[in-house]
C-alpha positions as MATLAB code, in Angstrom:
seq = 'XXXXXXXXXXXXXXXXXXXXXXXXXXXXXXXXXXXXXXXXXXXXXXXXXXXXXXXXXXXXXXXXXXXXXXXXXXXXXXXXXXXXXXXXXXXXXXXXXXXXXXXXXXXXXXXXXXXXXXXXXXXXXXXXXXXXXXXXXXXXXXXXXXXXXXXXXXXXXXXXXXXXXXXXXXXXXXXXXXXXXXXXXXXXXXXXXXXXXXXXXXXXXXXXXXXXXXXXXXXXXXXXXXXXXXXXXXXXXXXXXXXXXXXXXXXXXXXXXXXXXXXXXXXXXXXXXXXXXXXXXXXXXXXXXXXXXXXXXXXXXXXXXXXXXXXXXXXXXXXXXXXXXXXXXXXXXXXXXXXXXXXXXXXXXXXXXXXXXXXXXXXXXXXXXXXXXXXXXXXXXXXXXXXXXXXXXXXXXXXXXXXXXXXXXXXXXXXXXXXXXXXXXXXXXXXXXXXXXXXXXXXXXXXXXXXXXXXXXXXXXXXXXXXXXXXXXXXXXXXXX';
ca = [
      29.323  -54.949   -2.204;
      30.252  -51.072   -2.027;
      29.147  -50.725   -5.725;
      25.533  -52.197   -5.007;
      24.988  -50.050   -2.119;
      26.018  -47.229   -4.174;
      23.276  -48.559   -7.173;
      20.746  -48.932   -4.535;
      21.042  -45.781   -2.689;
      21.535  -43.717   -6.367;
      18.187  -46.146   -8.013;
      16.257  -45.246   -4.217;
      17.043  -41.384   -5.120;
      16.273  -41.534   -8.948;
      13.348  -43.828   -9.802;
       9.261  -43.235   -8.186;
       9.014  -47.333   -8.122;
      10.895  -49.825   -5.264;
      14.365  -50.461   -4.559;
      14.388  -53.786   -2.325;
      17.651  -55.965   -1.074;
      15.874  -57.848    1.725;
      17.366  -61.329    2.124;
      14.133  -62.944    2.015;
      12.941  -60.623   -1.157;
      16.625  -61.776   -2.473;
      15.730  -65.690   -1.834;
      11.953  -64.904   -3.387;
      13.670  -63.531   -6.543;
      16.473  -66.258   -6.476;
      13.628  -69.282   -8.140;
      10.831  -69.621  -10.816;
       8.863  -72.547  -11.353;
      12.115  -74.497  -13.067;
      15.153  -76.196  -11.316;
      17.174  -73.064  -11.214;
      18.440  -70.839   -8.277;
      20.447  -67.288   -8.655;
      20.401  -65.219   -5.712;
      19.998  -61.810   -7.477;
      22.106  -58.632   -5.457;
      18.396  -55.876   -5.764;
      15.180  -56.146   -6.875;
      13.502  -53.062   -8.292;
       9.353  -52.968   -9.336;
       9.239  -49.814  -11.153;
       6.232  -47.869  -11.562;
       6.673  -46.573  -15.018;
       8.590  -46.264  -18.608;
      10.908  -43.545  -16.876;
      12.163  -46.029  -13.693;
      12.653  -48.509  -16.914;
      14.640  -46.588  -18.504;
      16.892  -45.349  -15.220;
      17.442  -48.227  -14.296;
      18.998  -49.392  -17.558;
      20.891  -46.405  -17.679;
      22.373  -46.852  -14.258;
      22.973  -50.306  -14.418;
      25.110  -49.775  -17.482;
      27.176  -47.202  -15.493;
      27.891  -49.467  -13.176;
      28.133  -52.439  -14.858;
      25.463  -54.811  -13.055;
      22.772  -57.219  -14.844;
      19.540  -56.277  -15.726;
      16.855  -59.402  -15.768;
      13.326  -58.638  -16.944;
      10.769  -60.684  -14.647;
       7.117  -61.474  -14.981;
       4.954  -64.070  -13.548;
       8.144  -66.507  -12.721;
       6.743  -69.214  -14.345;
       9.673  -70.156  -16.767;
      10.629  -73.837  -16.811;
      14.387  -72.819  -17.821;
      15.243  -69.975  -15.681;
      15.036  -67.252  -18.525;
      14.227  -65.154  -15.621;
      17.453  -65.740  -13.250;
      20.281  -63.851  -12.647;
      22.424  -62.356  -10.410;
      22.378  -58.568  -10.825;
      19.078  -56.236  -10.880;
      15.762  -58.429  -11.593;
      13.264  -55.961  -12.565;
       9.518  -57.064  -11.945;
       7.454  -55.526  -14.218;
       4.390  -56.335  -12.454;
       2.771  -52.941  -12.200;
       2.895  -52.781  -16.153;
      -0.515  -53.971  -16.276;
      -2.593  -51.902  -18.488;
      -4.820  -52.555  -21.026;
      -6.823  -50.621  -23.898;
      -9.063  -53.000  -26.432;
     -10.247  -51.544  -29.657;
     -12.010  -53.515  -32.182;
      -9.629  -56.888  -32.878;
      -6.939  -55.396  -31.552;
      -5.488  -54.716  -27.721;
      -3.038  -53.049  -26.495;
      -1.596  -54.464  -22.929;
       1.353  -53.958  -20.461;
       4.148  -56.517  -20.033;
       3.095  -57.400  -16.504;
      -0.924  -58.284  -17.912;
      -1.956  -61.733  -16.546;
      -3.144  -63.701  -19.366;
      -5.827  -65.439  -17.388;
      -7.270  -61.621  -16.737;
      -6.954  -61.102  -19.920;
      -8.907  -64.326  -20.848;
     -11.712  -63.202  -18.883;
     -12.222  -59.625  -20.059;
     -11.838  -60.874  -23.595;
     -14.609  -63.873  -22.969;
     -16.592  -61.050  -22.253;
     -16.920  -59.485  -25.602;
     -16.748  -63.164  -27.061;
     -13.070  -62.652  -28.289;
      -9.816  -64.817  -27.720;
      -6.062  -64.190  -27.704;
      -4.732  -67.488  -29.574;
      -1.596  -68.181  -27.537;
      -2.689  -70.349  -24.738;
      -0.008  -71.949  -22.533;
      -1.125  -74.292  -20.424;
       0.453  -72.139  -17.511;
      -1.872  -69.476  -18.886;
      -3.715  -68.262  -16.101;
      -0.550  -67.265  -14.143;
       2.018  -66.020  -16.598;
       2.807  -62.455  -17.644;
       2.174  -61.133  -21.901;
       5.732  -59.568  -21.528;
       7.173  -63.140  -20.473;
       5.084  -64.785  -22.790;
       6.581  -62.509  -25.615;
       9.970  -63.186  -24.391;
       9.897  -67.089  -24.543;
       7.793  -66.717  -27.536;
       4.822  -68.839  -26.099;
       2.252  -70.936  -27.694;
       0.254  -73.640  -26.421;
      -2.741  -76.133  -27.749;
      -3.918  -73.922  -29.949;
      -0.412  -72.650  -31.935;
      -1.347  -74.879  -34.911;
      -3.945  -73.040  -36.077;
      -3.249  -69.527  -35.079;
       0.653  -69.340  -34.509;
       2.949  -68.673  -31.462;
       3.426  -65.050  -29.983;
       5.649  -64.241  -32.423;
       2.877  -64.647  -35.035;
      -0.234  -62.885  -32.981;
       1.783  -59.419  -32.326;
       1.435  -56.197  -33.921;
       4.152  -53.766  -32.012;
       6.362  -53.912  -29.572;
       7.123  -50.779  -27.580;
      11.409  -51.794  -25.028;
      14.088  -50.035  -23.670;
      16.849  -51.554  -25.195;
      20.712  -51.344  -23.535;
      21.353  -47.904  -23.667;
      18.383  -46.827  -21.945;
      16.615  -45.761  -25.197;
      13.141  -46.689  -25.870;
      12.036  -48.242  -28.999;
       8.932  -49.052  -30.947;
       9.055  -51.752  -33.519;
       7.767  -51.837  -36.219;
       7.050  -47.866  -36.064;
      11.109  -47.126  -36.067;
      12.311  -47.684  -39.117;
      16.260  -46.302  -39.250;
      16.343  -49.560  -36.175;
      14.278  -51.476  -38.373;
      16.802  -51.375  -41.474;
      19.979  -52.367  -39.498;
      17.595  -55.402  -38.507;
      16.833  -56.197  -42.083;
      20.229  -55.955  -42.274;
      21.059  -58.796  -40.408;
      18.604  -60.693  -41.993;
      20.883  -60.557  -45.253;
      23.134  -62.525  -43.688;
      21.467  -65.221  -42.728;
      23.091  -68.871  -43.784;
      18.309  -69.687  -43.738;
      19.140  -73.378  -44.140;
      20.457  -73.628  -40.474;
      16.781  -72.748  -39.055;
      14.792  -75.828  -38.069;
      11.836  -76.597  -40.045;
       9.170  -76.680  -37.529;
       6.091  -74.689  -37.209;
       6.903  -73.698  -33.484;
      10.885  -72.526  -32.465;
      11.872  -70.446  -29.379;
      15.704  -70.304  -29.669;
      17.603  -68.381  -30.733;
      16.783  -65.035  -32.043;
      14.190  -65.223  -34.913;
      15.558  -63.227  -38.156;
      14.558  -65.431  -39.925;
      10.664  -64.860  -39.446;
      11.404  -61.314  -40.717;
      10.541  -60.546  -44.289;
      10.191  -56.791  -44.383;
      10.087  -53.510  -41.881;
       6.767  -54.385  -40.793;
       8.339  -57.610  -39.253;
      10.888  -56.456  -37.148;
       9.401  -56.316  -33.677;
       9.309  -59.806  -34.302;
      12.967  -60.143  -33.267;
      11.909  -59.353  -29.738;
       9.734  -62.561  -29.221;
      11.717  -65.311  -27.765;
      14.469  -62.707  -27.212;
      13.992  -63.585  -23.517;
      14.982  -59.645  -22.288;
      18.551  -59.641  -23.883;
      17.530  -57.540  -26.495;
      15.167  -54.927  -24.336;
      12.806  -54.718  -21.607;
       9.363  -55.176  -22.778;
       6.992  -52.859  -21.629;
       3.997  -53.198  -23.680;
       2.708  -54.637  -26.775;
       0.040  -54.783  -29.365;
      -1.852  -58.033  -29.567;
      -4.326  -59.796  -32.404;
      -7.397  -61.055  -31.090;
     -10.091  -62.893  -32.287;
     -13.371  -64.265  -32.469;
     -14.385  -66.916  -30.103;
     -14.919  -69.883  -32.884;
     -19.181  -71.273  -32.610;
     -18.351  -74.807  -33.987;
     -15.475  -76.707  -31.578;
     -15.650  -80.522  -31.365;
     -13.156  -82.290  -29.445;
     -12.185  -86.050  -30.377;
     -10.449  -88.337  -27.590;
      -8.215  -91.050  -29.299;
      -6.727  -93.621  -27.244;
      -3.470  -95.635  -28.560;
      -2.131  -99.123  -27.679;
       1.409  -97.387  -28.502;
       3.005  -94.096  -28.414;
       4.475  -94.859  -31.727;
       1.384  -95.583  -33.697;
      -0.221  -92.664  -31.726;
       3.355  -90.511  -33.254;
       2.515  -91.954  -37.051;
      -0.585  -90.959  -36.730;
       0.243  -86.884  -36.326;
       1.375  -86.259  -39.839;
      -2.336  -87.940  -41.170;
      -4.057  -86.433  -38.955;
      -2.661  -82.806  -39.925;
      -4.524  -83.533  -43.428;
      -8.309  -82.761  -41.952;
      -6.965  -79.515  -40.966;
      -7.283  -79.657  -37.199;
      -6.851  -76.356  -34.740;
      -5.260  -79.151  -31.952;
      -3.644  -81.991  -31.683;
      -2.092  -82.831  -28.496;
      -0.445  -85.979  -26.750;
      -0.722  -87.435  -23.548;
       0.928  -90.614  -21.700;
       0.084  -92.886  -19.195;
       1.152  -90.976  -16.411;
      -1.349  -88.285  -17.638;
      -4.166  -90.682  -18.562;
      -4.196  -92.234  -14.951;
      -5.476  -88.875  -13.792;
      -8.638  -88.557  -16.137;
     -11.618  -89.356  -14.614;
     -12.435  -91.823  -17.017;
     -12.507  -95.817  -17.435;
      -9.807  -96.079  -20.497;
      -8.928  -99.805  -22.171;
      -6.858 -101.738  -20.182;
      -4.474 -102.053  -23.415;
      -4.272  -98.216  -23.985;
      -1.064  -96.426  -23.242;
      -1.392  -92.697  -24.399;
      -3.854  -90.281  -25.743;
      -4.412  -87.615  -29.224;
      -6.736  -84.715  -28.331;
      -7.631  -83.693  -31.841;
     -10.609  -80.687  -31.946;
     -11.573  -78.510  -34.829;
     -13.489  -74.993  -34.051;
     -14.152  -74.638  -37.389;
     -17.338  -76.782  -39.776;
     -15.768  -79.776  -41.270;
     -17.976  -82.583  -43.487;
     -17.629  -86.151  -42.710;
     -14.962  -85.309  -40.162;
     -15.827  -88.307  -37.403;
     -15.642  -90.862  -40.564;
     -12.492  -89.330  -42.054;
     -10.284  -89.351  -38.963;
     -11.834  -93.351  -38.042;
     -10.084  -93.788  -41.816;
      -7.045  -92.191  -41.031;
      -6.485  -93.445  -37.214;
      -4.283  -96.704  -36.209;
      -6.457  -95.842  -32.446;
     -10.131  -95.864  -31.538;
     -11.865  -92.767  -30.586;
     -13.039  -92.969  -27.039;
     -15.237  -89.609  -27.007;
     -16.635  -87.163  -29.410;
     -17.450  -83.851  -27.540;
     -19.428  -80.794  -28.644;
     -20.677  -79.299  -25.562;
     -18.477  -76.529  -24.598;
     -18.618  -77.180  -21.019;
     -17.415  -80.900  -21.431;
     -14.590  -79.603  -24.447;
     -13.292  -76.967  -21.490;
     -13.538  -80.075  -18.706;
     -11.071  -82.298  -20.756;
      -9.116  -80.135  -22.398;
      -8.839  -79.315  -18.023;
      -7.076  -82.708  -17.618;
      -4.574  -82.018  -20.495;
      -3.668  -78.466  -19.742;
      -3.242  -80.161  -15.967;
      -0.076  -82.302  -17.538;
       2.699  -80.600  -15.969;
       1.271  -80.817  -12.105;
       0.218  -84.378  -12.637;
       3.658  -85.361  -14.112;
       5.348  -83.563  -10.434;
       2.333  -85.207   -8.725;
       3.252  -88.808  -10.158;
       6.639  -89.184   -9.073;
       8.488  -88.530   -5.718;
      11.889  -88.198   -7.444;
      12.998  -84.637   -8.988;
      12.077  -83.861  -12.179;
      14.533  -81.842  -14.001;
      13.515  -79.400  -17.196;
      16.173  -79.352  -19.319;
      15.465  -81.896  -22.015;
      11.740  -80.830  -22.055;
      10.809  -78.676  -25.135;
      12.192  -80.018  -28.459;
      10.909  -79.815  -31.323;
      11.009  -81.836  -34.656;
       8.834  -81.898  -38.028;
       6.200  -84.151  -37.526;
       7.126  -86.907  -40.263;
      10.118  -87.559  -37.584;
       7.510  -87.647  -34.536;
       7.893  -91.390  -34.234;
      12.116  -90.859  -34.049;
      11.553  -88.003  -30.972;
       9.836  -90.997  -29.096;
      12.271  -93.959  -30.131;
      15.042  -91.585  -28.935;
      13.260  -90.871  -26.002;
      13.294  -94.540  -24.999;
      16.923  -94.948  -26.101;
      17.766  -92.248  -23.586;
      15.726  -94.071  -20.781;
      17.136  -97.205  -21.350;
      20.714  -96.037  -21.587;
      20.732  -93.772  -18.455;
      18.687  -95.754  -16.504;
      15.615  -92.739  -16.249;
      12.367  -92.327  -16.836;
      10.512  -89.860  -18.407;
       6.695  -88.615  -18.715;
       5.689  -87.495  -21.989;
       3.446  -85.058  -23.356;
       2.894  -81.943  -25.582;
       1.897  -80.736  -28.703;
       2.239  -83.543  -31.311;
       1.052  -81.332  -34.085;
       3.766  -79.069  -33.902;
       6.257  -81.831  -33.153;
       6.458  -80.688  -29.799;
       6.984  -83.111  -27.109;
       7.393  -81.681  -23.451;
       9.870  -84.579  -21.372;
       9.422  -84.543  -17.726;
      12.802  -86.341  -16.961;
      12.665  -88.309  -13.667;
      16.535  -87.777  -11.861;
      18.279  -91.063  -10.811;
      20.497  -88.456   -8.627;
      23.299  -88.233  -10.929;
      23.882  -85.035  -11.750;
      26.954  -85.071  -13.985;
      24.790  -87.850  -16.399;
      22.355  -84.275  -17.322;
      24.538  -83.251  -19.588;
      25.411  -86.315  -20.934;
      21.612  -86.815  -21.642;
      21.267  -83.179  -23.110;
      24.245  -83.120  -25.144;
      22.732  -86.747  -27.042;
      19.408  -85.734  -27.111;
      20.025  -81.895  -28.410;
      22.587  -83.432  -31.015;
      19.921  -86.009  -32.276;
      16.945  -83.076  -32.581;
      19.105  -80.850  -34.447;
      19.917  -83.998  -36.730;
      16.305  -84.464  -36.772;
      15.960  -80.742  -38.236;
      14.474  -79.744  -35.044;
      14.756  -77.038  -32.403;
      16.345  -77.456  -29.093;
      13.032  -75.216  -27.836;
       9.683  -75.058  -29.383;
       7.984  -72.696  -27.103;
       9.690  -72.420  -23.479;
      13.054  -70.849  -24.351;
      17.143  -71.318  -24.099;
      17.325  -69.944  -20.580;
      19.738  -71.541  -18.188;
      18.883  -74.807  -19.903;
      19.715  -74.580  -22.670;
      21.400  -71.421  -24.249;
      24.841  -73.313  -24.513;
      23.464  -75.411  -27.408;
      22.289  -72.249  -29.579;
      25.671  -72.152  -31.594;
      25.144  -76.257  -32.630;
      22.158  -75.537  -33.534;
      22.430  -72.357  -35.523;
      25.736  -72.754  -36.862;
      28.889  -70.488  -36.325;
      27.394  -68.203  -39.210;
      24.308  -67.507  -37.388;
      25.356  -67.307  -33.834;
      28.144  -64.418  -34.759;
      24.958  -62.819  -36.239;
      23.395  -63.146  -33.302;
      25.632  -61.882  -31.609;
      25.817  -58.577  -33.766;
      22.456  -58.193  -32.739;
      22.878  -58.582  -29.062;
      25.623  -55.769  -29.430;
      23.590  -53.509  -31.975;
      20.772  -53.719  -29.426;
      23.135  -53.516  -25.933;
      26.730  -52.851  -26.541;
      27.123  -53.481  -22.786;
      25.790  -56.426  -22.510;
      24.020  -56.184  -19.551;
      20.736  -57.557  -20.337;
      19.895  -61.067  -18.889;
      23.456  -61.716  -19.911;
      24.385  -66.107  -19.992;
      20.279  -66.360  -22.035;
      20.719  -67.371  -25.658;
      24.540  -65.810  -26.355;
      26.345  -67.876  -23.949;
      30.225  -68.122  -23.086;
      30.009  -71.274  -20.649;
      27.501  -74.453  -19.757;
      24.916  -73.844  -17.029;
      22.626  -76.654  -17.674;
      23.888  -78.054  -14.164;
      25.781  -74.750  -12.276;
      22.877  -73.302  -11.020;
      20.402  -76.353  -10.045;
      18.736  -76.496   -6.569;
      18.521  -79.725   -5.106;
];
């Protein structure tokens, strides 16, 4: 206790931003939007790069945590701990030039939506928590959304990235290049056929998306702040597309709906996304008795024939073929509403830990059987939905009240995606969830390279330390009930 009140009083003396230990700030700080409770010891907002960088330096001093925080809308608690959180809400600048922005880490991305929509311009990356969560937290779960099958997660839609790392220094990737190099060097050493084939991966640290020097800010997205603090980045944007149609396919089985994915992928589509019947109940309109899921499929680009071609292709019947914009944004409304209708369906706690995996698409159908095994051997339920074109299928696991059975669940499900050639995360992060199954899934090649990295990048380990290099379980230690 005598070493915070020492931080405090030294951080209170040293930095222009706030230094705040109230118990009820504490609590505030002590949740995000998953499962997950840390009550954290001081919470500092600073107001620039220089309280960034004194904080880092004085938490290393003294040996306390440092946990980058945006919008606290992670599923997994990437955002928990219990040292220093550092909200990095008054980063929240922003310069556009041509297709390019550049934007602080605490930017809202629905802001940003609507001063882009302005100049008829998009950022790609659109979770479905979009209009709450911060680009800095977006960058460190390396976040994607509907449209990441066109146009690529974060990690693919970023030009520089501009941290403190460990030691209090700041960095710009890819603009340093003697940091750059010992990056590339780790990429040497890389054992490549332990990375999951998938087109969307958040765990982990991602060397392997890094080809040359130009690449390397890329490690920082899905780094989840144990690399460095984000404090601003360079984004691609583009042009709102002129040609969207939306097509509504209902299924008589989740399975046929899951074969259907890897066809569908052939016409080229910018979406395709899944929904159950748990989702379906709370569209406002009259489905088939028989029908038991849903495929949003939409294309914003022209394509010939492409009604007739996907009627060809389809085991399900296409319920609605939209081209207004106003009726595209209404429904695609209902499916970005998935994860509050899957809390408002059920009156038992839903716990996000199995939610995010990710498998190639030919093995979509196996991600559902296993689903079902799970259900039926644990005695759950789950709601289903996601991005089926990426092989990303987000599990809203209804508790039966056993906790010890979690990790039971986790440790067969995990096992059977990695067998799958999938990722334990496509898009949400390790976090609390999940960062003790990085190792199985990377291999003990990989994860000792990650861990060089972590070192290289802060020797004192002090940033969001437990997140992706992990020395004990947490899947269960830290859940609220």
């Amino acid at each position: 206790m005598r070493k915070i009140l020492e931080t405090k009083k030294l951080l209170q003396s040293i930095i222009s931003g706030d230094v705040l230990s109230d118990k009820e700030i504490l609590n505030y700080y002590s949740v995000d939007a998953s499962s997950y409770q840390i009550i954290p010891k001081l919470i500092v907002i600073p107001k620039n790069k220089k309280d960034v960088i004194n904080v880092v330096k004085i938490a290393k001093k003294y040996k306390i945590s440092v946990t980058a925080r945006g919008a606290g809308t992670s599923l997994v608690g990437n955002s928990l701990n219990n040292g220093i959180i550092l909200d990095l809400k008054k980063f929240d600048f922003i310069k556009i030039k041509n297709n390019h922005l550049k934007v602080g880490a605490g930017f809202i991305k629905g802001k940003l939506d609507e001063i882009l929509q302005k100049s008829g311009m998009f950022f790609p990356p659109n979770p479905s928590i979009g209009p709450y969560c911060s680009i800095g937290g977006m960058i460190g779960t390396n976040a994607s959304g509907s449209r990441s099958l066109k146009y690529g997660s974060m990690i693919d839609n970023i030009e520089k990235i501009t941290f403190v790392d460990g030691n209090g220094k700041k960095i710009m990737l890819p603009k340093n290049k003697k940091i750059g190099a010992k990056i590339l060097k780790f990429t040497k050493k890389l054992e490549h056929e332990k990375f999951p084939k998938v087109t969307k991966n958040s765990s982990g640290y991602r060397l392997d998306s890094i080809k040359s020097i130009q690449d390397t800010h890329k490690v920082i997205a899905g780094s989840e702040g144990t690399l460095g603090i984000i404090l601003s980045a360079e984004l691609k944007i583009k042009s709102i597309p002129k040609n969207r149609v939306l097509f509504v396919i209902s299924y008589n089985s989740e399975n046929d709906a899951a074969h259907d994915c890897a066809s569908i992928l052939t016409t080229l589509p910018a979406a395709v996304e899944f929904m159950d019947k748990t989702i379906m109940k709370n569209i406002s309109h009259k489905f088939h008795r028989d029908s038991t899921c849903l495929l949003f499929v939409e294309y914003d680009s022209k394509q010939r024939n492409i009604q007739k071609r996907l009627k060809t292709i389809t085991r399900g019947n296409i319920v609605k073929t939209l081209k207004k914009d106003s009726e595209i944004q209404r429904w695609w409304k209902f499916r970005d509403s998935s994860l509050y209708y899957s809390s408002k369906s059920i009156k038992d706690k839903t716990l996000h830990v199995i939610e995010d995996a990710t498998v190639p698409v030919a093995y979509l159908p196996e991600l559902f059987s296993l689903i079902n095994k799970i259900n039926q051997k644990y005695h759950t339920k789950s709601i289903t939905y996601g991005h089926a074109g990426n092989g990303n299928i987000h599990v809203r696991l209804i508790s039966n009240g056993k906790i010890q059975s979690i990790k039971k669940i986790a440790d067969e499900y995990f096992d059977n995606v990695i067998k799958l050639g999938g990722t334990i995360t496509g898009e949400h992060g390790d976090g609390l969830a999940r960062s003790e199954y990085v190792r199985k899934q990377y291999g003990s090649v990989n994860y000792d390279i990650f861990k060089e990295l972590k070192n290289q990048f802060d020797p004192g380990h002090i940033l969001n330390p437990g997140k992706i290099i992990s020395h004990k379980s947490s899947i269960i230690s830290h859940l609220k009930f």
